[in-house]
N, C-alpha and C positions, 0 to 999 in steps of 0.2 A: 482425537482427544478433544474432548469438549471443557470449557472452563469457564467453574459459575463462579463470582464475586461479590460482595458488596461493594458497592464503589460511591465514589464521588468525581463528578465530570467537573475537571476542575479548569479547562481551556481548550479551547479552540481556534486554531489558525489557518486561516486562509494562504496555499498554496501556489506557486508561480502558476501550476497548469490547472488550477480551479479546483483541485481537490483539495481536502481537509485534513491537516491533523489533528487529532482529537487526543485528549491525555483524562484518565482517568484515576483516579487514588484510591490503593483499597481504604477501606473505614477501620479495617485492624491490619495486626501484626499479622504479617506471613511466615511463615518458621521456613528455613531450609524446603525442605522438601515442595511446600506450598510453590516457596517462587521457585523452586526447578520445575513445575508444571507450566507456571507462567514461561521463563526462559527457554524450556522444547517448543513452543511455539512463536518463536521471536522470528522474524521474516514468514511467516506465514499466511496465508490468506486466510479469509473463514467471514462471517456474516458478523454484526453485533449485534444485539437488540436490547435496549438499553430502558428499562420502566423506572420511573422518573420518583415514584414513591412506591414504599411497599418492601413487601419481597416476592419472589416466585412459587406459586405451591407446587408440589413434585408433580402433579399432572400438567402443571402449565411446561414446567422444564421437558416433562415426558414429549409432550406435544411439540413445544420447539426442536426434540432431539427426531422427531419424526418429517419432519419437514425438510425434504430432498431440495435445494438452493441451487441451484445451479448460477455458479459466482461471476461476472462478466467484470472486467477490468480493460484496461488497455491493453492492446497484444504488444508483444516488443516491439513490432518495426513503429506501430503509435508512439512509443515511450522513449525510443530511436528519436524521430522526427521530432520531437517536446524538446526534448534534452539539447538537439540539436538548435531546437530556433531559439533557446535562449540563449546557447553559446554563440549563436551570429549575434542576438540582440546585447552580448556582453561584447560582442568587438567593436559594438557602434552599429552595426547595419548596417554592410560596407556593399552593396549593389544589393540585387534582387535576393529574397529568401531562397527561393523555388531554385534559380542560380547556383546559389551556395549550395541547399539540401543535395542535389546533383552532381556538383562536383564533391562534395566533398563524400559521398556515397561511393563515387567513383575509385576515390582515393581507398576507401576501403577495401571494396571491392576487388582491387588491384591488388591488395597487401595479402589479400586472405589468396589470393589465385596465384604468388609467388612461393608461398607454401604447400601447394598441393604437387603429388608425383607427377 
């Protein structure tokens, strides 16, 4: 499902792990139906690409719909180890990172291997 808009980039926020949230406003009213197309794609991954004045002619959209992206993000265990160094850096940074990422891995590790047959 693709979803064209008008919009307005109305903020941008700089993230603990360096990425960006971005917030955009459509320019009109969306009816029902409009934002159920926005809301099916809410947690979703997908590309933006954002032209800053204008609108898009149908062969430009054509063209962007042709264009195979292949999406790179962080893999879990990345977003794992993020999540986790900022949970060490919220207790103070009580010994070494790499310490804690290990043990506290371990810890899981264990929990997940006490539920299996």
């Amino acid at each position: 499902m693709n979803l064209l808009r008008q919009v307005t980039l109305d903020r941008s926020n700089r993230k603990k792990d360096k990425s960006v949230s971005i917030t955009f406003i459509t320019d009109t009213e969306q009816s029902t139906d409009e934002f159920m197309e926005i809301d099916k794609l809410t947690d979703t991954m997908g590309v933006l690409y954002y032209k800053a004045h204008g609108s898009l002619t149908q062969q430009e959209v054509d063209e962007l719909d042709k264009v195979d992206v292949e999406l790179e993000g962080k893999t879990k265990s990345k977003r794992l180890r993020a999540v986790m160094y900022v949970y060490w850096k919220q207790l103070g940074e009580q010994g070494d990172f790499k310490e804690f990422y290990s043990s506290y891995m371990e810890k899981i590790i264990e929990k997940i291997k006490t539920k299996l047959d």
